[in-house]
VOVEX-336208 format. One line per 3 residues: number of its first residue (from 0); for each residue x, y, z of C-alpha. Coordinates in pm, 1 decimal. Layout:
<kolnus>
NUM> X Y Z | ...
</kolnus>
This chain:
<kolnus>
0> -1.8 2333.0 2448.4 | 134.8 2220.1 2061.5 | -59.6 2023.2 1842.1
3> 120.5 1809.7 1637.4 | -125.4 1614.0 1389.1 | 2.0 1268.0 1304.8
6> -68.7 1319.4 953.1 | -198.0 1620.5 777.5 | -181.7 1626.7 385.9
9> 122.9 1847.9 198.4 | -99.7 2054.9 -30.2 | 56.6 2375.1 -158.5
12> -54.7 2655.9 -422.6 | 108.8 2417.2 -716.5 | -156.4 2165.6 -629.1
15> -408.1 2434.7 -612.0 | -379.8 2605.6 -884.4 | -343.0 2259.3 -1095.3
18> -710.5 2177.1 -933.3 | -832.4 2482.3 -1071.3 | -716.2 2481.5 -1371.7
21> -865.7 2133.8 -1442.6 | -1219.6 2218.6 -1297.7 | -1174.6 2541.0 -1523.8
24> -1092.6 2322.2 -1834.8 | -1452.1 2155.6 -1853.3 | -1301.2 1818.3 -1819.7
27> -1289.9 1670.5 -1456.8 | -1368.0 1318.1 -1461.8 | -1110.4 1065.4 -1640.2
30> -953.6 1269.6 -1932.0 | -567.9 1400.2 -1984.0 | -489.3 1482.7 -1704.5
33> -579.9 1076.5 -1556.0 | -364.0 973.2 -1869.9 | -85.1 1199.1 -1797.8
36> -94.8 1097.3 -1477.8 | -83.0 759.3 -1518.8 | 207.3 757.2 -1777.2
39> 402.9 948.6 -1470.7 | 329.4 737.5 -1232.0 | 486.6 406.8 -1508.4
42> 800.0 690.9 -1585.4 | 841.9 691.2 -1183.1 | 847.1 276.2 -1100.8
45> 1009.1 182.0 -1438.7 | 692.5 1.3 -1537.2 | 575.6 7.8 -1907.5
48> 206.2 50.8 -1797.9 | -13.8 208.4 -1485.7 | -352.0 227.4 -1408.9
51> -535.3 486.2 -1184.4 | -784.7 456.2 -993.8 | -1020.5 534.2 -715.9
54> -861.5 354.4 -451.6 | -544.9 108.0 -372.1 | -818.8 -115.8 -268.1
57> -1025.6 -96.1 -614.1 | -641.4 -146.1 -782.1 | -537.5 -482.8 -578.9
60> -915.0 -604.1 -656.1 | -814.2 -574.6 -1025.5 | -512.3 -673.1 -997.3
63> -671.0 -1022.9 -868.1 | -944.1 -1017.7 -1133.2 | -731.2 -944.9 -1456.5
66> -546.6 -1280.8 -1302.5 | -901.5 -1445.1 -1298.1 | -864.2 -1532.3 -917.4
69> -1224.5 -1617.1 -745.7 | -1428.2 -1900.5 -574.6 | -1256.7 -2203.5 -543.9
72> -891.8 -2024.4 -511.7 | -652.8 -1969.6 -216.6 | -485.3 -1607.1 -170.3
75> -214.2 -1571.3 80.1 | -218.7 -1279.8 325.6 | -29.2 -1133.5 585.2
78> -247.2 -1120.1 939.8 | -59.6 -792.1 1049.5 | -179.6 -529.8 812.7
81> -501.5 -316.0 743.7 | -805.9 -479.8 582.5 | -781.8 -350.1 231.5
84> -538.9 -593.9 162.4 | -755.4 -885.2 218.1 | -1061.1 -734.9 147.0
87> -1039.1 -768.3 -233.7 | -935.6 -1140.9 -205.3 | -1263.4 -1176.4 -0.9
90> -1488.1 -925.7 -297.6 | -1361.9 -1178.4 -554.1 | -1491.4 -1446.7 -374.4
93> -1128.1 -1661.0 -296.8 | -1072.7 -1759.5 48.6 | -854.7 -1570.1 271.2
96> -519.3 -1791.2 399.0 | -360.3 -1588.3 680.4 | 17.6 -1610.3 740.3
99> 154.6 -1529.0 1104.8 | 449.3 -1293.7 1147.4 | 794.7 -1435.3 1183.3
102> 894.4 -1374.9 1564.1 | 938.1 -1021.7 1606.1 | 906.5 -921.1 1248.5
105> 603.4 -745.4 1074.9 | 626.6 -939.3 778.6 | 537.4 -1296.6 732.1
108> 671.2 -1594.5 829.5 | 810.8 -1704.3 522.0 | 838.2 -2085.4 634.0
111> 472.4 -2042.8 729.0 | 383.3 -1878.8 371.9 | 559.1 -2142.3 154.4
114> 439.0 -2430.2 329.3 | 58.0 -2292.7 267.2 | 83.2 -2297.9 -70.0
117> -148.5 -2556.6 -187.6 | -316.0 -2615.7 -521.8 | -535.2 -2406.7 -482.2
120> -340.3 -2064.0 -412.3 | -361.5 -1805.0 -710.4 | -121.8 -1542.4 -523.8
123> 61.6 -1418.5 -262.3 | -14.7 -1041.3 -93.5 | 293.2 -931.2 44.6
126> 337.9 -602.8 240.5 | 542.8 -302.3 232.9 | 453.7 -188.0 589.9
129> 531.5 173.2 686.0 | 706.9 200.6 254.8 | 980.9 -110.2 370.7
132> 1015.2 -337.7 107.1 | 985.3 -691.6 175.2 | 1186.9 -1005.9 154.3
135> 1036.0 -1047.9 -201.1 | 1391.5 -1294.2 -306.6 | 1283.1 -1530.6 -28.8
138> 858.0 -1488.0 -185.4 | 966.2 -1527.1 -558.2 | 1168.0 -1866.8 -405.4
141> 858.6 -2012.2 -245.2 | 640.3 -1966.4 -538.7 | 928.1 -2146.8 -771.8
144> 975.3 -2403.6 -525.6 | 597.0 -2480.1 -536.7 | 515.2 -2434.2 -901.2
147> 433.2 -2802.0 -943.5 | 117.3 -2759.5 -758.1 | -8.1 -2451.7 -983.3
150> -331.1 -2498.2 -1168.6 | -362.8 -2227.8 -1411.5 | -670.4 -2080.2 -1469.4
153> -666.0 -1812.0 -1726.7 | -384.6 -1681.2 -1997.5 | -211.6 -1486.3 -1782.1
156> -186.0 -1763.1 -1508.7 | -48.4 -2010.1 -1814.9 | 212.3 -1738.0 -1919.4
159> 323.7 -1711.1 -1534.2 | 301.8 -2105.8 -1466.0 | 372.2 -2024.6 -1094.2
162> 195.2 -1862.7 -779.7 | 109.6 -1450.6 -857.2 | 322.9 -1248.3 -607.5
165> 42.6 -913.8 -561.1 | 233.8 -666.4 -361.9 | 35.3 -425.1 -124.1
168> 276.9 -97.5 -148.1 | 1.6 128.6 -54.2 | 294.0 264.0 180.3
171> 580.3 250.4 -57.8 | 578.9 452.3 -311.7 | 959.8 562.9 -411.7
174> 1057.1 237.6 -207.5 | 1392.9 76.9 -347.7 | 1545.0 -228.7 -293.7
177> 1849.3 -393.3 -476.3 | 1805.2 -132.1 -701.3 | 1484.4 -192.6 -787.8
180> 1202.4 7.7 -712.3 | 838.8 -40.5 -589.3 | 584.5 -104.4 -878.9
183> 870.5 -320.3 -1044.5 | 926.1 -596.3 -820.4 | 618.7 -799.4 -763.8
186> 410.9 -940.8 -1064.1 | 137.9 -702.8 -972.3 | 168.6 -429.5 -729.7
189> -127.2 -172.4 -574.3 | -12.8 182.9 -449.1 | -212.2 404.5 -224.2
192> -272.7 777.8 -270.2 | -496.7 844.3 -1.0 | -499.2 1188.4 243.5
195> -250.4 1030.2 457.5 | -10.1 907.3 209.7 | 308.3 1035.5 110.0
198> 166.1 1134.1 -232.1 | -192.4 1209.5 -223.9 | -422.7 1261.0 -500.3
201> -743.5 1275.6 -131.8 | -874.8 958.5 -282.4 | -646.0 735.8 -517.9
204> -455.1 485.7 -628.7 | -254.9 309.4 -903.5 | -172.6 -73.5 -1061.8
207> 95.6 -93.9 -1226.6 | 314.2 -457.8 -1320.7 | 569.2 -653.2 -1456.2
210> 568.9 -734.4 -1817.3 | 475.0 -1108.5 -1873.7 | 612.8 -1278.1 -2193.6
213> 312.5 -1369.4 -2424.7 | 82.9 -1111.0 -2233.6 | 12.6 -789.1 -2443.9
216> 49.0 -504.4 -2212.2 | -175.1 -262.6 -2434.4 | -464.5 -543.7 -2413.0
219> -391.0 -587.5 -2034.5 | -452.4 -207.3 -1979.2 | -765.0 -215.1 -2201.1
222> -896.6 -480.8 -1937.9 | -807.9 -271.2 -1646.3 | -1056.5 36.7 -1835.1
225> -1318.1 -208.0 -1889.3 | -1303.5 -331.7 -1539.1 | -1299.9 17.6 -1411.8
228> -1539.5 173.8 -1596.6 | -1831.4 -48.0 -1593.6 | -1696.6 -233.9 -1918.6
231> -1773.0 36.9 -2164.4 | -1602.6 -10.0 -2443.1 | -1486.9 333.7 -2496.2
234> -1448.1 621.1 -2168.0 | -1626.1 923.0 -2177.0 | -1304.8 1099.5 -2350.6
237> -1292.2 895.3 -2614.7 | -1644.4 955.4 -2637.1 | -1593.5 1316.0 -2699.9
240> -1417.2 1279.9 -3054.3 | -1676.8 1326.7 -3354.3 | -1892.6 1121.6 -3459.5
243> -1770.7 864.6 -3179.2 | -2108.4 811.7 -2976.4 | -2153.7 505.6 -2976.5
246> -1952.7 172.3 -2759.5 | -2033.1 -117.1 -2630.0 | -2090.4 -283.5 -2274.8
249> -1878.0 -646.1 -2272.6 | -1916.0 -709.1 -1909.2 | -2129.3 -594.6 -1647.0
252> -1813.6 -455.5 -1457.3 | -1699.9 -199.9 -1201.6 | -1661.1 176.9 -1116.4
255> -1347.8 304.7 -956.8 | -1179.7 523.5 -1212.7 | -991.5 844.5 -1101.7
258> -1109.6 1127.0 -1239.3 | -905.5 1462.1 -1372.2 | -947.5 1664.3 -1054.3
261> -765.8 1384.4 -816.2 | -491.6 1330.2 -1115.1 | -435.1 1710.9 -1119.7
264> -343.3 1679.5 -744.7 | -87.1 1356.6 -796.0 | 34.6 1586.7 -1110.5
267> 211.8 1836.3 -902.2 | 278.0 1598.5 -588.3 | 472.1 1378.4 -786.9
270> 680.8 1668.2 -872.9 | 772.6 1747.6 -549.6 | 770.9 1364.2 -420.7
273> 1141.8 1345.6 -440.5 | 1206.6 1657.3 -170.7 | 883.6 1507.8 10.8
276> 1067.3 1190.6 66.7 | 1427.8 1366.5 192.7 | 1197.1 1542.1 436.9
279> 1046.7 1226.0 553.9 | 1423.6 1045.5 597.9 | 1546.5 1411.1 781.1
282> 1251.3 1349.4 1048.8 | 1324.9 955.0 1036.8 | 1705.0 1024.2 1149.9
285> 1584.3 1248.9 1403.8 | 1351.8 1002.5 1565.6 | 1595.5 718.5 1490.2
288> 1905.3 865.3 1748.9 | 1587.6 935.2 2015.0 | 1482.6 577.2 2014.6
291> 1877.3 492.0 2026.7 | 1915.0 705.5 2355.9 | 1622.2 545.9 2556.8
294> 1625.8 149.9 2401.7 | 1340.3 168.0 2187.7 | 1322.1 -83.7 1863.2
297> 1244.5 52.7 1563.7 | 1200.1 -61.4 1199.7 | 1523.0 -25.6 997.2
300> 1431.8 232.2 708.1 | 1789.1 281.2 538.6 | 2030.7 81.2 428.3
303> 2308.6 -19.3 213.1 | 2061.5 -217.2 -51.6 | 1769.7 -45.4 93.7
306> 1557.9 289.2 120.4 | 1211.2 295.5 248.7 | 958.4 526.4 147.6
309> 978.8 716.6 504.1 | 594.2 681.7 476.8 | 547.2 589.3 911.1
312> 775.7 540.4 1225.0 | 665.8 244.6 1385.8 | 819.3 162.5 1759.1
315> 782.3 -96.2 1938.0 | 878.8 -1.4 2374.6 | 1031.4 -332.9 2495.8
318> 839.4 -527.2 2795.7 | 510.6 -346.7 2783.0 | 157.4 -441.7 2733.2
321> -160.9 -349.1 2535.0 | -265.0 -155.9 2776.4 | 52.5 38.2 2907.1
324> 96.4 113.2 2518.0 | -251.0 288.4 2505.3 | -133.7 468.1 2846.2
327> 137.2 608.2 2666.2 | -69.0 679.8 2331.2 | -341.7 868.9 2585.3
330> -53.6 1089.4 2738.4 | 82.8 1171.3 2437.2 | -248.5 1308.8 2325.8
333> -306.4 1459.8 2617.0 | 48.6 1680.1 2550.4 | -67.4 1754.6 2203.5
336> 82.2 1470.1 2025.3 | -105.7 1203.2 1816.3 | 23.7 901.8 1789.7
339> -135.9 591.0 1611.5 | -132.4 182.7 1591.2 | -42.0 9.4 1261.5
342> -170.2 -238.0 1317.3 | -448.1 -429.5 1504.5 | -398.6 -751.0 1342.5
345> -701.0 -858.9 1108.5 | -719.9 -1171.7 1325.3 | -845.3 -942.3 1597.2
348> -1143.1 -794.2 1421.7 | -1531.9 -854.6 1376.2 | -1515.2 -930.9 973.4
351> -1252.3 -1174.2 1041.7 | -1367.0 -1310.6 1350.1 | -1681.5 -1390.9 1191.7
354> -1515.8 -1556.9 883.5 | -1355.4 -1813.8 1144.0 | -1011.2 -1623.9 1257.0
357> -897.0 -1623.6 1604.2 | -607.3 -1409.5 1680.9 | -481.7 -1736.7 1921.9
360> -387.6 -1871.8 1575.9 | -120.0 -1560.2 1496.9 | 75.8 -1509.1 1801.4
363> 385.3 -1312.6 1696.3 | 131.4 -1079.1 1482.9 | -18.6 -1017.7 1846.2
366> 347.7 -982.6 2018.8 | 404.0 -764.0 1694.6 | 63.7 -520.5 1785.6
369> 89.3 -524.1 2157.1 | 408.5 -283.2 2224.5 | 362.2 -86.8 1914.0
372> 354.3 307.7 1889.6 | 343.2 525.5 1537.1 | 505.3 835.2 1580.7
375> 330.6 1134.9 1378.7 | 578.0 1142.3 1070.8 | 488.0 1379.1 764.3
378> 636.9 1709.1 580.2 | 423.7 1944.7 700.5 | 640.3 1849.1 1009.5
381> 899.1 2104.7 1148.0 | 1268.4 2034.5 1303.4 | 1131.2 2210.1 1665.3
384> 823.2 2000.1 1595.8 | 1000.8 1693.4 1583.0 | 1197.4 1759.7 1848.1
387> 899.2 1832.7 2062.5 | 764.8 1477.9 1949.5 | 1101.7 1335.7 2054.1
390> 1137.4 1487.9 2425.9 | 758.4 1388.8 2493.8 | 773.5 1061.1 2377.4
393> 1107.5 967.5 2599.6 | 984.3 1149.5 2914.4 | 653.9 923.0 2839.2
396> 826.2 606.7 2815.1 | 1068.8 630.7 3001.2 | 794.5 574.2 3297.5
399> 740.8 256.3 3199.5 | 1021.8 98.6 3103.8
</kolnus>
C-alpha cells in the first residue's frame, strides 16, 4: 500500500549544512543570521522592514500591540479559519467580532464585515486561506467608508485615522495580487513558517508592514525587539560588542524571538522558495483537471491578476454531509492517503463556545466546513504520487456523489 503524507517538510543538505554551520559558529540564538534573515524576508515582499519571530501567532499579537489594540477595542475576524488568528486579539485583551462567510466563499462576508465596524473596532484580520489573497480593494473600502467612527488610540492609530487592516498570510507567502505581493498589501501582515508551511524555518514566523507617513520605521522595529525580547534594551548580540554590558528593561514585555538556528533553515529555503512554489502550481494543475473530470469545486489558485501561494488544495464534493466527508477522509487513509479539514470553523469549538459563539450564528462558514476535503499538496510530492492521490480520490467520491 503507498503512503502519501499530507505534508512532510522539504529539508535538503543546503538546509543542513546551513544548521550546522550556525550551531558550529557559537552563535545560535538571535544573531546574523536572524538579521540576515529578516532583511530577506523585507527584499522578498517589497517591505522596507521585517521582523522574525517565534511564531505567526507571536507576530499578529505584535502586530496588534505596536497598534496599542486591548480592552475596550473591537477586532474583526473571520469565523472560518484556525485559532491563531483570533487568539492574539483575545491575549491582548480586545473582544473577538466574528464575521460569517459570504455564501459559498471562505472569506468573509464583506457586507457583514463593514456593517460591524463600530467605534470601537481597532482592525480587521483578513485571511489568505490555503496562500489566496483576499478581496483586500473591497476591505481597504469598508474601513474608508467607516473612518468617521475611528477613535484613535495611539500614534500610529492617529497617523492611519482609519480601521487597521492585519492580514493573516500565514499561508501566503509569495502570494500576488494586482501585482502586489503578500507582506505589502495590508497595513500589517503575519506570515507563518511552521513544519507544514511552504517555507519552514520548524517553528517561525515574520511581521512585516506598510510604511505609514509620520511613523519612523527604524523606531517601529525597535518596538517589535523590545516586545520580543522581554523589553531589553539591547539583544544578546549587541550585548557581545566591548564594553557593551549593560541595557535597560522599559517594559515588562514578551519572548518570542527566532533564534539563528531556525533563521539558518529559512536562509536556504528562501532560496529555493521560488522552484518550491512552481512545484506546488505543477501538482495544483494536476489536481485541478481531476476535480474538472468528476464535478468537484475547488478554490481558484491562478489567474490573470492572481497567483496563490499553492500552499493547500481545498475541495469541496457537492451534496454531501459532515459525515459522508469523514467517510471519504477515513477511506482515503485507509488507501494510504491523508487528507485533512481546513477548517472547523472557530464557532464550532470549546474556547469559543465558552466565550459565547454558537456556530447557528455562521451558517455559510458551516456550509463552507461540511463538504470540505484537503488534498495532501507539498514538494516532496512526486508526478506518480499525485496521480495516485488523483485516481483514489475520484474512485472515492465518485461513490457518493
Amino acid at each position: 500500500m503507498v503512503n502519501i503524507p499530507f505534508s512532510p517538510p522539504d529539508i535538503t543538505e543546503a538546509e543542513i549544512n546551513e544548521v550546522c554551520e550556525a550551531l558550529s559558529s557559537g552563535w545560535i540564538t538571535t544573531g546574523p543570521r536572524t538579521k540576515e534573515f529578516e532583511r530577506r524576508i523585507a527584499d522578498f515582499c517589497g517591505t522596507e522592514k521585517a521582523v522574525c519571530l517565534n511564531s505567526a501567532t507571536a507576530a499578529l499579537e505584535l502586530n496588534l500591540r505596536v497598534l496599542g489594540i486591548g480592552e475596550g477595542d473591537e477586532v474583526i475576524v473571520p469565523a472560518y479559519t484556525y485559532t491563531a488568528s483570533a487568539s492574539p486579539v483575545a491575549h491582548v485583551g480586545a473582544k473577538i467580532v466574528f464575521v460569517d462567510c459570504a455564501p459559498g466563499s471562505f472569506e468573509m462576508d464583506y457586507n457583514l464585515m463593514e456593517a460591524a465596524i463600530n467605534e470601537r473596532t481597532k482592525a480587521i484580520i483578513p485571511v489568505d486561506l490555503a496562500g489566496i489573497v483576499c478581496d483586500y480593494d473591497r476591505i481597504f473600502a469598508a474601513v474608508e467608508n467607516k473612518k468617521h467612527l475611528f477613535n484613535p488610540a495611539n500614534d500610529i492609530q492617529r497617523a492611519m485615522g482609519r480601521v487597521a487592516v492585519v492580514a493573516d498570510c500565514a499561508h501566503a507567502l509569495g502570494a500576488v495580487k494586482d501585482g502586489k505581493k503578500a507582506g505589502q498589501i495590508a497595513d500589517f501582515t503575519s506570515f507563518s513558517f511552521h513544519a507544514v508551511k511552504n517555507l519552514t524555518t520548524a517553528e517561525g514566523g515574520a511581521a512585516t508592514w506598510k510604511s505609514i507617513p509620520g511613523i519612523d520605521n527604524d523606531k517601529l522595529y525597535h518596538q517589535y525587539m523590545l516586545y520580543s525580547l522581554h523589553g531589553q534594551s539591547k539583544d544578546a548580540f549587541s550585548k557581545t560588542q566591548a564594553g557593551a554590558w549593560e541595557y535597560d528593561i522599559v517594559g515588562p514585555w514578551y519572548k518570542c524571538n527566532m533564534t539563528d538556528v531556525t533563521a539558518a533553515i529559512g536562509l536556504k529555503q528562501l532560496e529555493r522558495y521560488p522552484s518550491l512554489m512552481q512545484r506546488r502550481k505543477e501538482i495544483i494543475n494536476r489536481y485541478n483537471k481531476m476535480c474538472d473530470s468528476i464535478g468537484i469545486t475547488y478554490l481558484d489558485h491562478y489567474g490573470e491578476n492572481h497567483s496563490s501561494s499553492g500552499h493547500l488544495y481545498i475541495t469541496r464534493i457537492p451534496g454531501i454531509n459532515v459525515e459522508t466527508r469523514n467517510a471519504i477522509i477515513t477511506e482515503m487513509a485507509e488507501r494510504g492517503i491523508a487528507c485533512n479539514v481546513h477548517y472547523k470553523p472557530l464557532p464550532m469549538m470549546t474556547a469559543y463556545k465558552n466565550l459565547g459563539y454558537v456556530i447557528a450564528d455562521f451558517p455559510n462558514a458551516y456550509s463552507f466546513f461540511a463538504n470540505e476535503i484537503t488534498l495532501p499538496l507539498h514538494t516532496k510530492l512526486t508526478d506518480e504520487e499525485a496521480d495516485i492521490v488523483c485516481e483514489n480520490f475520484a474512485d472515492v467520491v465518485k461513490k457518493y456523489i
